[in-house]
Each structure stands twice: as structure tokens, then as C-alpha cells.
VEXDREN-2710 file (C-alpha; in Angstrom, 1 decimal):
% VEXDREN-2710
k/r/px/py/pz
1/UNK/-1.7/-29.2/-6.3
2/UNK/2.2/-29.4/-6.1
3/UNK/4.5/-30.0/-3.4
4/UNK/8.3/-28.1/-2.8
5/UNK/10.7/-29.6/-1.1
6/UNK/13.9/-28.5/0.5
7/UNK/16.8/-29.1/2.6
8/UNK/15.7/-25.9/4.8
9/UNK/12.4/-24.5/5.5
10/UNK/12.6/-21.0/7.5
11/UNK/8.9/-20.6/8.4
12/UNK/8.8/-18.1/10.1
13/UNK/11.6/-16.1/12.6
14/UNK/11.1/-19.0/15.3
15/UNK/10.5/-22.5/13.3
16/UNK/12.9/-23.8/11.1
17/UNK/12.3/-27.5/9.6
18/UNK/15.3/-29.4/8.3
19/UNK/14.5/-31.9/4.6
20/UNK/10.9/-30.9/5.1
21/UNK/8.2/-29.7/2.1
22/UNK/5.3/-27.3/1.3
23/UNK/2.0/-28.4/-0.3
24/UNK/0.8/-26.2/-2.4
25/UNK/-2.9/-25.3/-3.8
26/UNK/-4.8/-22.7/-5.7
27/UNK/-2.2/-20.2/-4.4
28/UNK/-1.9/-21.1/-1.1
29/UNK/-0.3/-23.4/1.3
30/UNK/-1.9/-26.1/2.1
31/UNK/0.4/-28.6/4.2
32/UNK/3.5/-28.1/5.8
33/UNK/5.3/-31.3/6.1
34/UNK/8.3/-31.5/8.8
35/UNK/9.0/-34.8/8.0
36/UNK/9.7/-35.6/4.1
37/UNK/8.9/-39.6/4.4
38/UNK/5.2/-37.8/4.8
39/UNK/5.8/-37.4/0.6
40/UNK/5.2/-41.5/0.3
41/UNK/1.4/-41.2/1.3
42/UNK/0.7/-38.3/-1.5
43/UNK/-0.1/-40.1/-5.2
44/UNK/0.0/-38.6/-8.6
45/UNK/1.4/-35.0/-7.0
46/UNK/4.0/-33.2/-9.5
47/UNK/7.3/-32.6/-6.6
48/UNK/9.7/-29.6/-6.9
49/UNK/12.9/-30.7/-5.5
50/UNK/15.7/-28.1/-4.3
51/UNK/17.6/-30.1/-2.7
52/UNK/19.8/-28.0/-0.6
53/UNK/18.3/-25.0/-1.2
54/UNK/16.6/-22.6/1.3
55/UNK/12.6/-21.5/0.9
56/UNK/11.9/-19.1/3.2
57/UNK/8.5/-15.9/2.9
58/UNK/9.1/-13.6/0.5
59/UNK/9.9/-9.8/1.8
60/UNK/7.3/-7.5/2.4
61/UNK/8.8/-3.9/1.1
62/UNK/6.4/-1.6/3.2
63/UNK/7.3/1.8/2.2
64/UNK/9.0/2.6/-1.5
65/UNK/8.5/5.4/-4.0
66/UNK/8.4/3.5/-7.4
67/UNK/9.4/6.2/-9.5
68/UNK/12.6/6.4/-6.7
69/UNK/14.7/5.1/-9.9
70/UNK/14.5/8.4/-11.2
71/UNK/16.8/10.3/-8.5
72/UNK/20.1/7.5/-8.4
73/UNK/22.8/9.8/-9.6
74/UNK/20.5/12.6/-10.1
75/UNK/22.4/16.0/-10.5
76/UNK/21.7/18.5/-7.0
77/UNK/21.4/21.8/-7.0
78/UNK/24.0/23.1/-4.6
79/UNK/22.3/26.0/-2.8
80/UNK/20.8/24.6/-0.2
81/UNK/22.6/22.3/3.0
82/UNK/19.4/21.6/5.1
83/UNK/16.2/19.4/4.9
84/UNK/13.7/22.0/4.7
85/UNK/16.4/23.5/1.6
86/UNK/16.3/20.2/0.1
87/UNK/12.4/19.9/-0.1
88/UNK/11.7/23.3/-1.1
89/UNK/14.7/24.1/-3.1
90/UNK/15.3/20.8/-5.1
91/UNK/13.1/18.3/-4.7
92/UNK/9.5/19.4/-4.6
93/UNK/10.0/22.4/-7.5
94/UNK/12.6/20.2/-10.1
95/UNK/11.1/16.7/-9.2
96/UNK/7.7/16.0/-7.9
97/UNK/6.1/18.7/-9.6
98/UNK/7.4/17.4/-12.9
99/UNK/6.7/13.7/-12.7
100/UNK/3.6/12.6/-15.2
101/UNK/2.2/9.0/-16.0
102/UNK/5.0/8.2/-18.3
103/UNK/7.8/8.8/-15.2
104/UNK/5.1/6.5/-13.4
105/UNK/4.7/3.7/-15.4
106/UNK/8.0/3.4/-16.6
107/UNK/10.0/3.2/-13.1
108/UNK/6.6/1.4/-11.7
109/UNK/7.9/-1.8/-14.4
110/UNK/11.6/-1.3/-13.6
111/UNK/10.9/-1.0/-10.2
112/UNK/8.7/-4.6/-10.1
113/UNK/11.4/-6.5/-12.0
114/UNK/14.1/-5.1/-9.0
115/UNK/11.8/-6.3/-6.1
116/UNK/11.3/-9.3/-7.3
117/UNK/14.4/-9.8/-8.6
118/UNK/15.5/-9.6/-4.4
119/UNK/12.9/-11.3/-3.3
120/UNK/9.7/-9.1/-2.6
121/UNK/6.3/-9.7/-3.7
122/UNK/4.2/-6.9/-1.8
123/UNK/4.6/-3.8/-1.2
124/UNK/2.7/-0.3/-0.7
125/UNK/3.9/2.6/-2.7
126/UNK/4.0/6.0/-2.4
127/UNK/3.4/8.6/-6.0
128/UNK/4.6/11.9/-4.9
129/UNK/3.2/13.5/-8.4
130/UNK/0.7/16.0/-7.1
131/UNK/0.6/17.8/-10.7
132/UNK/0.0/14.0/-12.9
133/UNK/-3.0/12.9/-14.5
134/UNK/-5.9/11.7/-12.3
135/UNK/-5.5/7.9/-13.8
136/UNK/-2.0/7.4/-13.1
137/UNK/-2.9/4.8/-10.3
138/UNK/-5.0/2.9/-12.5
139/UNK/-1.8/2.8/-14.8
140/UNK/0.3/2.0/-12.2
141/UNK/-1.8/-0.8/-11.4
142/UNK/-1.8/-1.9/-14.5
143/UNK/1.5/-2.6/-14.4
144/UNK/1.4/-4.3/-11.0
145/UNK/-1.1/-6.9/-12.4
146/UNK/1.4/-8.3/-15.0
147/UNK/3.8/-9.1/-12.6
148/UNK/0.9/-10.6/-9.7
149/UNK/2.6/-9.0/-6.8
150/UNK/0.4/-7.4/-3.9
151/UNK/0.5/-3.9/-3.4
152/UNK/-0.7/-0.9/-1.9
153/UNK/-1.1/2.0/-4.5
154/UNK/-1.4/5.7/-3.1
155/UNK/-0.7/9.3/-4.6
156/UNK/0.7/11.6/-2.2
157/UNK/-1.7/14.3/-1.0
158/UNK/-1.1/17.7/0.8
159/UNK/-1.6/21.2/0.3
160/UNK/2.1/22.3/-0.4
161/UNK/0.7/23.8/-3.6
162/UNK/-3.1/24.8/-2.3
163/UNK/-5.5/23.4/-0.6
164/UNK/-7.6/22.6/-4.1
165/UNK/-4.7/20.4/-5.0
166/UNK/-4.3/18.6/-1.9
167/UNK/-8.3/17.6/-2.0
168/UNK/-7.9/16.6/-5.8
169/UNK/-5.3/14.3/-4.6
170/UNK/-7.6/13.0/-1.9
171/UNK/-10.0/12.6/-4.3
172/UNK/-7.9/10.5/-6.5
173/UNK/-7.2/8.0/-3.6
174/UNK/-10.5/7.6/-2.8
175/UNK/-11.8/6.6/-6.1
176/UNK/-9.4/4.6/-6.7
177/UNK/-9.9/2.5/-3.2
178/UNK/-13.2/2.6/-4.3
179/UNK/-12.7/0.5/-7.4
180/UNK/-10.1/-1.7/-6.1
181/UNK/-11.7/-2.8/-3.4
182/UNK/-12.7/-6.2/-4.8
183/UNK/-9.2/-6.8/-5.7
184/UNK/-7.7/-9.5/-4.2
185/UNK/-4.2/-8.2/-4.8
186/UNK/-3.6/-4.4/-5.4
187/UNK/-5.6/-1.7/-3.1
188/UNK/-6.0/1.2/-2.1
189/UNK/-5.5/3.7/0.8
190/UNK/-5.5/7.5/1.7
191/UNK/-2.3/9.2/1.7
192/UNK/-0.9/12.2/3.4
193/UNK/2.3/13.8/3.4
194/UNK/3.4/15.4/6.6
195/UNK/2.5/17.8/9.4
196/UNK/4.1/20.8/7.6
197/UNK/2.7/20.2/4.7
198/UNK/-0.8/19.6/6.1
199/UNK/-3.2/21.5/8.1
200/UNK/-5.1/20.3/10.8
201/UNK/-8.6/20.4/8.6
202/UNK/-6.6/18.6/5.6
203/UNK/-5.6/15.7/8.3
204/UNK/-8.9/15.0/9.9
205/UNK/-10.2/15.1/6.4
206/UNK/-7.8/12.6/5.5
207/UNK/-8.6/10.2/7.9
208/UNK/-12.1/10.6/7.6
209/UNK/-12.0/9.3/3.9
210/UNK/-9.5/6.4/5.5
211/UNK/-12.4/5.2/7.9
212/UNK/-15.3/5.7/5.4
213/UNK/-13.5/3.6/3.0
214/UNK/-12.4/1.0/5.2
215/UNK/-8.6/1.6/4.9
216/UNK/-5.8/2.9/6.1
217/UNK/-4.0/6.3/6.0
218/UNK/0.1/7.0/5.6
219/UNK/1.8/9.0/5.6
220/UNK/5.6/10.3/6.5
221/UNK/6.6/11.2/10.0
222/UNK/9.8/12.9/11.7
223/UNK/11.9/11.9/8.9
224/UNK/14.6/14.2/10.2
225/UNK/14.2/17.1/13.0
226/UNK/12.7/19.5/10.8
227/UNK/9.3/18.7/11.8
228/UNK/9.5/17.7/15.6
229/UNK/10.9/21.6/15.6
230/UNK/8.0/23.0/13.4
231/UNK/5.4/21.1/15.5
232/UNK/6.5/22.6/18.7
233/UNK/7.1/26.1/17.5
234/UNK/3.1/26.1/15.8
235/UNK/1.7/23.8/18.0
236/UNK/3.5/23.3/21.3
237/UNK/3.5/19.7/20.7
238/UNK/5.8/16.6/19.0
239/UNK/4.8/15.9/15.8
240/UNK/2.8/12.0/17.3
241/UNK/1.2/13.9/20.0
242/UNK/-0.3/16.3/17.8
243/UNK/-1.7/13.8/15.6
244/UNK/-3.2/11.9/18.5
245/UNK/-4.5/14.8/19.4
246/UNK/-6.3/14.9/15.8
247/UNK/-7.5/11.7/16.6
248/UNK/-6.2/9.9/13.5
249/UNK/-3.7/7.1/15.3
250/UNK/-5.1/3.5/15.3
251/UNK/-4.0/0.1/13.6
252/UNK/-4.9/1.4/10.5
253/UNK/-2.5/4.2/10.8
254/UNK/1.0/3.4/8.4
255/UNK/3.7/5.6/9.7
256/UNK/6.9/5.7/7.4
257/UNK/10.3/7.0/9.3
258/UNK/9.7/7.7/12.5
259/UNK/13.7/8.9/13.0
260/UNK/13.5/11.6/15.8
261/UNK/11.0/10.2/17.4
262/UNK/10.8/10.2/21.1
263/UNK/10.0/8.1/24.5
264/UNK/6.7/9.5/25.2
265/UNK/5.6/9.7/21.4
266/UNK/6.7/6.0/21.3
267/UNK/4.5/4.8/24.2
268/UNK/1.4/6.8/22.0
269/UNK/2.2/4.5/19.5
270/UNK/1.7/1.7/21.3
271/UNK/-1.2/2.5/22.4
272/UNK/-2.6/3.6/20.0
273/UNK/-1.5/-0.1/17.8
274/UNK/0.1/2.4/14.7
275/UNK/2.1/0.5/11.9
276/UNK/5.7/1.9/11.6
277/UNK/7.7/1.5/8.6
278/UNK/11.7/1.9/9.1
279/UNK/13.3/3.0/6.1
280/UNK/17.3/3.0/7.2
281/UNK/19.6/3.3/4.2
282/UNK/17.6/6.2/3.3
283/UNK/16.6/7.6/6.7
284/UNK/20.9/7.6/6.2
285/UNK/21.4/9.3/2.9
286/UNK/19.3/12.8/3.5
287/UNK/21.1/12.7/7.0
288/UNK/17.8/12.4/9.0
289/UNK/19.3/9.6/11.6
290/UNK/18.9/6.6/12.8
291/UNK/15.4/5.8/14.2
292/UNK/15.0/4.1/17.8
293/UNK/13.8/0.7/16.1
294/UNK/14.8/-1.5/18.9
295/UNK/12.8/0.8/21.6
296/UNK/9.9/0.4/19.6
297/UNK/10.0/-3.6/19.2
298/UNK/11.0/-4.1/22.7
299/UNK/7.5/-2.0/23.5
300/UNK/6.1/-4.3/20.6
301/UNK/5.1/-1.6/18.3
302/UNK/4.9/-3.7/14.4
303/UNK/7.8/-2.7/13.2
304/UNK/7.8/-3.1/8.9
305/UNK/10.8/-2.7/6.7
306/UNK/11.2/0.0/3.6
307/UNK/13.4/0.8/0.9
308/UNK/11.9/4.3/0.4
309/UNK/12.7/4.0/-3.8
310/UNK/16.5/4.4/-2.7
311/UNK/18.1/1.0/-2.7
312/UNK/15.3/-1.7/-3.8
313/UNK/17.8/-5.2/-2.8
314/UNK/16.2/-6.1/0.1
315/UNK/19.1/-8.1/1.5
316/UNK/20.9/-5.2/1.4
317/UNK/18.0/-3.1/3.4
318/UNK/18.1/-6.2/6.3
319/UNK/21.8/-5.7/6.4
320/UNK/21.7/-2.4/7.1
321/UNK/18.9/-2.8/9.5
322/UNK/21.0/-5.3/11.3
323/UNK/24.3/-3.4/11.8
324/UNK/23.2/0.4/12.1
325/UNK/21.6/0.0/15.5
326/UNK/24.1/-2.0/16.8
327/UNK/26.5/0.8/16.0
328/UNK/24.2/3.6/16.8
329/UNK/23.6/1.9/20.4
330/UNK/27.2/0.7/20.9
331/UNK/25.0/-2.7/22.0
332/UNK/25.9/-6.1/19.9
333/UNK/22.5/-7.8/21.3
334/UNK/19.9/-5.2/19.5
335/UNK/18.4/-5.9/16.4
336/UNK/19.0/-9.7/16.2
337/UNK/19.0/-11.6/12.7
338/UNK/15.8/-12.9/13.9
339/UNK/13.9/-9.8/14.8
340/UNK/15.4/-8.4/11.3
341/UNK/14.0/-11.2/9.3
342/UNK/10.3/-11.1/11.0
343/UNK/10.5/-7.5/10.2
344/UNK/11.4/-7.8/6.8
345/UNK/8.4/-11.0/6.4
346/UNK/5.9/-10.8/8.8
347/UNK/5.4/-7.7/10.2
348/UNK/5.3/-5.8/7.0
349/UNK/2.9/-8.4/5.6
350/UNK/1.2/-7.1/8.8
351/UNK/1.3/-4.0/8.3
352/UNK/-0.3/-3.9/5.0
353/UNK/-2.6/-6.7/5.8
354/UNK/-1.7/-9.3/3.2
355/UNK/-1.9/-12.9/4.1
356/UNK/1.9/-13.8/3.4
357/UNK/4.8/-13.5/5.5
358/UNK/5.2/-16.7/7.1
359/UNK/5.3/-20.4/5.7
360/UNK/2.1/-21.7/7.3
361/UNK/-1.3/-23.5/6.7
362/UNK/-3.6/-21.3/4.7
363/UNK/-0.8/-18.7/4.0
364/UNK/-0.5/-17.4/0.5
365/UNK/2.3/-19.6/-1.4
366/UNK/4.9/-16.5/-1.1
367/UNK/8.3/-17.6/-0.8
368/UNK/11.6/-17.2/-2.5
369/UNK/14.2/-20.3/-2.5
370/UNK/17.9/-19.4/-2.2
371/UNK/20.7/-21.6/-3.3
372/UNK/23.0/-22.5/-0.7
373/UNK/26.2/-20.4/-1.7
374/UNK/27.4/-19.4/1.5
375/UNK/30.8/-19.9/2.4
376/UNK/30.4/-21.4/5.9
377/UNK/28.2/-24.2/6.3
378/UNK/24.4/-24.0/7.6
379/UNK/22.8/-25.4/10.6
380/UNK/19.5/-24.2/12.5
381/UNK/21.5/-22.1/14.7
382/UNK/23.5/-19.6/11.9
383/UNK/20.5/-19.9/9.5
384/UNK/18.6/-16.3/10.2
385/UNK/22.4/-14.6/10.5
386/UNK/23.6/-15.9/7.4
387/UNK/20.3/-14.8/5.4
388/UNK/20.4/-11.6/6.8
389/UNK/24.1/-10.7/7.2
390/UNK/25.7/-12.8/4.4
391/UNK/22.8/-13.3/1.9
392/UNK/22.7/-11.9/-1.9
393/UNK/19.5/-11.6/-4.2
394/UNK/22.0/-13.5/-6.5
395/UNK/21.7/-16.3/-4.8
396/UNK/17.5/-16.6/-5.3
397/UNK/16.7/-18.9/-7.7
398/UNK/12.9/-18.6/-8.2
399/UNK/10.5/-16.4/-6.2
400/UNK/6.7/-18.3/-5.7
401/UNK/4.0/-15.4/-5.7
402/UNK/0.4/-17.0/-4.9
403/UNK/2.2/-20.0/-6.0
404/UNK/3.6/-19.3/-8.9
405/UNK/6.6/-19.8/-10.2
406/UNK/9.0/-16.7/-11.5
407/UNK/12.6/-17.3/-12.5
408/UNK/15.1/-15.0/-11.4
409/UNK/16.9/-14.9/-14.2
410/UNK/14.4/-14.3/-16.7
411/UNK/13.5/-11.7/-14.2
412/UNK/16.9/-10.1/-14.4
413/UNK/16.8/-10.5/-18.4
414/UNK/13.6/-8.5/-18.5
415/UNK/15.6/-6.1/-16.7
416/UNK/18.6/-5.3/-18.9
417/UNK/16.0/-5.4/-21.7
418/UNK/14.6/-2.1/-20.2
419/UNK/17.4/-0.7/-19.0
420/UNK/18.4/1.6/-21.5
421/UNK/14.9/2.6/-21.6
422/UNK/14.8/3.8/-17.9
423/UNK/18.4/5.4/-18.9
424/UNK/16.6/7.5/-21.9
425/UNK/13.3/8.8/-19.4
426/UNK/16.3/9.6/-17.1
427/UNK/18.6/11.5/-19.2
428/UNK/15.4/13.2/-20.3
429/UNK/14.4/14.2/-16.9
430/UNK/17.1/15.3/-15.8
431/UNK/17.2/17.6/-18.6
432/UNK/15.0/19.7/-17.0
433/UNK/16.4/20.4/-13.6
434/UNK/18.7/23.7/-13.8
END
């Protein structure tokens, strides 16, 4: 048993505590003290002391592609200027199908050591490898367990290639929930790609497998306007009522995107208590839109944050989250620092059902502590803004994960040591796409 002090604990997006502490045992929190003098009445107890640092919960990155390292800078084909081109043209033929367990493991490492570099310490990935070998998720998750995070491991299934394939992908999901499911840290879950890459039979199937193993199915919806317009021309229907139709929306339903989403396919949402991941750097770079976030919180849908394997500094995705909408909406007051940071902490701990997300009694002992390096000084009222306007991952110093401890600089050390290595796979790769 330890205890962490600090000048500022953020607990959660409504409790801050000023020169307060956090008791810490077997991995988990097991006092929150608000007043520091309680510190006198606790003998023999090893104390941390930041000073005038920040601890706050660690990020929750709901929706990445590990192997997303891959594709930064990647060379593009130039005959194609549309979504559907850039699936079926570039990224599906010269990418996915290519990518083995080496790609895998590799960018899986890389891809740890730049989460937790900013800050995360759960996350649920997404292996769009439909042609790899069938243990690559047992690799991955090797991987995974050197580092302790929490995460959610999934291949991508659909029957872009045939049907066959799609199931062996299935397949591969479920036996691999199967024998994580004692796991206290890395799981499983079924994993779908999209309505146009899935029939009706392959869906229902899907979630079937979800509900027998007691998890949950993802997948990616109305990333741009591609599928809303393939929907209604096949199906007369948006792309969420046709899936409530199928009978596969509930709270164990993880829905990444959601851009051209609509009013009425919101409200199903709701109702029907789906997880939604946002994603908004890279819902930005393949020009798919900006996603109504702020309709869906104020109708209280759980709202989660992603990086989608395009930019993994999570300050950087809050950030973006922050000032997007407001622009979008022409509106100052959406998308407070507040709601930004719950969504970024707590509701994608939510989503993914790990117990972190918030500094509380019985909460896993998650948390980063940032060094006070702003230029402007902090009180209780500018804390959330300057975290998620101003912060940096530079200015972590350690990152906590089930209590312990990991250095962000030996983090960042580890990273440059496999740098060129990630450079060589890449170069490599590459080498192939023509």
C-alpha cells in the first residue's frame, strides 16, 4: 500500500480536490483523501509526492488500428478521388490484404509505447488483416501483456473477399474471446466491418456469436456518406435503422464514426443504449465530416473518444474534439473542456467496460500525473480547459496502470530504440504497393 499526493486531483469531469492524495492497493484505489493532514493518521506508508503536479485518469483510446503506423506518409495511388475509390482501389487490395503477424506485432509494440507515452492505458483495437495467420491475436496479445495495459483485441471480419473468409474471421474472434475470457486485462469481442461489406445473414451471425459469448460486437458506421447512400438505394433504409431492424443494437453494441449520421438514427441510438466512438482527426483526413457529437451527448448517448491508428497523442485528439464542433456549429458553448475530458476518461472506460476512468474508491489505480508547465497559472476554474486545450504528453511525467508505476521517459527511450525498426517494416511495405 502507497499513497500519491498532489497539488491537484481531477477526479473525475465534476470533482476537483486541491493538495489532496490517493491511497493505493493491490492495483486499485483505495482512499481518496481531500484533505492532506488525513496523511498524519497513516503509519509506515511509502508517500509519492508531486508536489504541484496534476494526477488526473488515464485516457481511454476506444477505437485505434494498431498497425495504423503503417499508413503515416504512405505513398497513394492517384486514380481514385472518392471513398468507395479509396477502399477498393488503395486500401483494401495494397494494404489490408497484405498485412501478416509481423506488420501486427511490430506496430502493436510501437503503437503501446505511443499510447502510453500520452497517457492511455486501455484501448480496443481494430486488425483489419482478413488474409493473416489465425494466431495473430494471440501475438498481439502477447505484446499487450508486457506493457499491462487493458485492451480489447478484435480482427476485422466481413465478406469483402467471400463469405468463407468473413466466417474464418468470425471464427477467429470467437476463439479467441473464448480463451481470454478469464483475463482480467485483454479480451475479446466480435468484430464486423460495415453494412456494405456485410450481408444481412453475416450480421445476425455476428451478433449472435457476440451474445453467446457474452460480449460485444463493433464495428464501423457512416464513416462518410458512402454508406447512408448504399443503404437506401439496397435497402430503403439509413444505415442505424437497418441495423435495428437486424436486431443487433443494444449496450453491448460499439459503434466507431457515426459522421453522417442523422436525427432519427440518433434517437435509435438512444434507445437502443449503443456505445459510440468519435474518431475526429481522422473522421477529417479521408474527408468523411464532422459527426454531430454534441446532439448525441445532449440526448446522452456514451459518447467514447478514438484515434482510429492516425494520430495516437491523445491531447492532441481532445484538442481537436474541442475546437472542430465549435467551428462546425458556429456555437462557442458546444463541446465544453469538461464534456471532452469525461469523454476522453470515463465514457470510453464505459464503453469498453473497464473499471478505470475516474479517480474513485475501488477504481483501478489508472492515472497519469502531468507537470505543471502551463504558461498561465491553475485554479479549479481553468483546470479541465487548460488540460484539454493547452496540455502536451510532454508534460506527463509517469503514467500509473493498475498501480504501477511507468516512466515517460523511459517510455519515450524504448521508442527511439525501435524506431528505425518500424522505419525498415515500413520501407519494406511500402515496397509493395505499385
Amino acid at each position: 500500500m502507497y499513497l500519491v499526493k498532489s497539488k491537484w486531483i481531477v477526479s473525475s469531469n465534476n470533482k476537483v480536490i486541491e493538495d489532496g492524495g490517493i491511497l493505493i492497493d493491490k492495483g486499485k484505489i483505495k482512499k481518496v483523501l481531500e484533505d492532506i493532514s488525513e496523511t498524519n493518521s497513516l503509519a509506515n506508508i511509502e508517500i509519492i509526492d508531486y508536489e504541484d503536479s496534476i494526477l488526473m485518469p488515464s485516457f481511454t483510446n476506444a477505437h485505434t488500428h494498431l498497425y495504423g503506423i503503417l499508413s503515416w506518409g504512405i505513398p497513394k495511388l492517384d486514380n481514385f478521388n472518392d471513398f468507395e475509390g479509396f477502399l477498393k482501389v488503395f486500401w483494401w487490395p495494397l494494404i489490408e490484404d497484405r498485412l501478416t503477424k509481423k506488420e501486427f506485432v511490430l506496430t502493436t509494440k510501437s503503437s503501446c509505447l505511443d499510447m502510453i507515452s500520452s497517457g492511455v492505458t486501455a484501448f480496443c483495437d481494430t486488425a483489419e488483416g482478413p488474409l493473416t495467420e489465425e494466431d495473430t491475436l494471440e501475438a498481439q496479445a502477447e505484446v499487450v501483456e508486457e506493457f499491462g495495459l487493458k485492451a480489447i483485441l478484435s480482427l476485422e471480419s466481413s465478406e469483402r473477399i467471400n463469405w468463407e473468409n468473413g466466417i474464418k474471421c468470425l471464427n477467429q474472434n470467437q476463439n479467441f474471446t473464448e480463451s481470454t475470457k478469464n483475463s482480467k486485462n485483454i479480451k475479446g469481442c466480435i468484430c464486423t466491418h460495415t453494412t456494405f461489406t456485410c450481408s444481412k445473414k453475416f450480421i445476425t451471425e455476428a451478433k449472435k456469436l457476440a451474445r453467446e459469448n457474452n460480449t460485444f460486437l463493433q464495428f464501423h458506421l457512416s464513416e462518410s456518406i458512402y454508406e447512408k447512400n448504399y443503404t437506401l438505394k439496397n435497402f430503403g433504409l439509413t444505415p442505424v435503422e437497418y441495423l435495428d431492424k437486424l436486431n443487433v443494437l443494444d449496450e453491448n453494441t460499439l459503434m466507431s464514426q457515426c459522421v453522417k449520421v442523422d436525427s432519427k438514427e440518433i434517437d435509435i441510438i438512444k434507445k437502443s443504449k449503443c456505445n459510440v466512438v468519435h474518431n475526429p482527426i481522422s473522421n477529417c483526413e479521408v474527408g468523411g465530416g464532422i459527426a454531430p457529437v454534441q446532439e448525441m451527448l445532449d440526448k446522452g448517448i456514451n459518447v467514447a473518444l478514438g484515434t482510429d491508428g492516425y494520430v495516437n497523442d491523445f491531447f492532441e485528439v481532445m484538442r481537436f474534439a474541442f475546437l472542430i464542433h465549435k467551428a462546425n456549429l458556429e456555437n462557442t458553448e458546444v463541446m465544453s473542456a469538461k464534456d471532452v475530458f469525461k469523454m476522453a476518461t470515463e465514457n470510453g472506460a464505459k464503453a469498453l467496460g473497464f473499471n478505470q476512468g475516474k479517480l474513485e474508491k475501488g477504481y483501478d489505480a489508472d492515472f497519469i500525473v502531468i507537470e505543471d508547465m502551463f504558461s498561465t497559472p491553475l485554479n479549479r476554474e481553468n483546470i479541465y480547459d487548460l488540460i484539454v486545450v493547452k496540455g502536451e504528453k510532454r508534460m506527463i511525467k509517469d503514467v500509473y496502470i493498475s498501480g504501477k508505476k511507468h516512466n515517460r521517459k523511459d517510455i519515450e527511450n524504448e521508442k527511439d530504440k525501435m524506431r528505425y525498426e518500424i522505419k525498415e517494416l515500413a520501407t519494406s511495405f511500402w515496397g509493395g504497393i505499385k
